[in-house]
N, C-alpha and C positions, 0 to 999 in steps of 0.2 A: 821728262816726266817719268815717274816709277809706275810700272804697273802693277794696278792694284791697289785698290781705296784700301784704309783701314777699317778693319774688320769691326763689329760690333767684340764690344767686352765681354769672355765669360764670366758664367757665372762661378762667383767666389774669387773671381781676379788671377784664375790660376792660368800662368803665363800668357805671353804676349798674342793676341788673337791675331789668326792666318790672313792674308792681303784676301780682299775680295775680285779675283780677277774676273768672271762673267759674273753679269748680273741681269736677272731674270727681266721681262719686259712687260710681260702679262699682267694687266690693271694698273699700271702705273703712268702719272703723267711727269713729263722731264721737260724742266725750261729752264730757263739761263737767268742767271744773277751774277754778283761782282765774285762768289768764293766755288762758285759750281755752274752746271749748266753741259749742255750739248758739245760733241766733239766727235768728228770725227778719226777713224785711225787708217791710214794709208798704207797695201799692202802687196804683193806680188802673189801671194796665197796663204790658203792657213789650213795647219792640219788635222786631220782624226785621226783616232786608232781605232784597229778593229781587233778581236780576238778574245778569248778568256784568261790565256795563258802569257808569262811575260818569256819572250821580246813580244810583245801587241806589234800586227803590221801597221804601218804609219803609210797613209794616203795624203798626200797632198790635193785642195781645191782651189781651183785658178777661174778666173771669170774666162767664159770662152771666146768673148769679143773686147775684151777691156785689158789694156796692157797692166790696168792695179786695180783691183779694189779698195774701196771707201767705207770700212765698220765700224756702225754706229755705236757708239761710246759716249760714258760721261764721263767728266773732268771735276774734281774736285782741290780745292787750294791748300795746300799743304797746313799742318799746325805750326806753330811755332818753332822751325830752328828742322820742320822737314819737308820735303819736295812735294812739289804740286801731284797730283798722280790721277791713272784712271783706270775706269773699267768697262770690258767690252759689255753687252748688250746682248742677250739671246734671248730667243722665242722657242717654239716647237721646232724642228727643224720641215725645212723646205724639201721636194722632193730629190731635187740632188744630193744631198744632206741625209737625210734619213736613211740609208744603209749603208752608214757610215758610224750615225750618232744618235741618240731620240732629242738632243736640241741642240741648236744651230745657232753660231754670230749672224747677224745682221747686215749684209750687202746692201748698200744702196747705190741704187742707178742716179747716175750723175745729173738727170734732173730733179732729183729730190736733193741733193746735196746743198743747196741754201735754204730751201724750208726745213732743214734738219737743223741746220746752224743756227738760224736765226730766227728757229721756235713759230715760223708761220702757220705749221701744221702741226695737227694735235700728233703725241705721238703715234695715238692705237692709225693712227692714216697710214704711219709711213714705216712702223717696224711692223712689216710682214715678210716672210719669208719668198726668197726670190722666186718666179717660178721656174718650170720644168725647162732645163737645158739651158738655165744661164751660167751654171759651171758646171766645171770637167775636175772630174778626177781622174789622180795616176799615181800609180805605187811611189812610194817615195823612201824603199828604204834608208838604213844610217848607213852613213859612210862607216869603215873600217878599219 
């Protein structure tokens, strides 16, 4: 899959509109049909940057008891002749998160992961932001 739904069209059609790679969670509800629907995305960590000035230092976040994380994402079916693709899912961010970012992907703990899938539970249930001390960060500079 490509990540990154397509974007909404600008106005006056001037050039191709940017992928929508997070998309906001807040008052929305998300269930599964045959062209879209719920997904999750499988990961080892994901990261922020902090700072004003570039290079921004890059931190990595890892679940502190969980060898991957699972963020919640939609999945939409590609148009004619292009790839299926999706997009992550943010909220506010969570207290691990927040001096890092002001919003945050979406972790979910492995018992929520088939009410996510298979639309049991509304979504405002299950996209909340994890709480205190489910992940760790660590500097993550770039290689050189």
């Amino acid at each position: 899959m490509r990540f990154g739904l397509r974007g909404p069209e600008r106005p006056g059609g001037k050039g191709k509109p940017p992928p929508v790679i997070n998309f906001r969670s807040e008052g929305r509800a998300f269930g599964n049909g045959e062209r879209s629907g719920r997904a999750l995305v499988p990961t080892s960590g994901f990261y922020e940057f902090t700072g004003d000035r570039y290079p921004k230092t890059r931190w990595i976040l890892r679940g502190v008891d969980q060898p991957f994380l699972a963020l919640a994402a939609l999945w939409r079916a590609g148009a004619e002749g292009e790839p299926d693709a999706f997009s992550l899912l943010t909220a506010a961010p969570g207290p691990d998160v927040a001096p890092y970012h002001d919003r945050g992907v979406l972790p979910l703990p492995p018992a929520a992961w088939a009410d996510w899938l298979f639309d049991r539970r509304p979504a405002e249930d299950l996209l909340t932001p994890p709480p205190a001390g489910t992940l760790v960060a660590g500097a993550a500079p770039r290689g050189g």
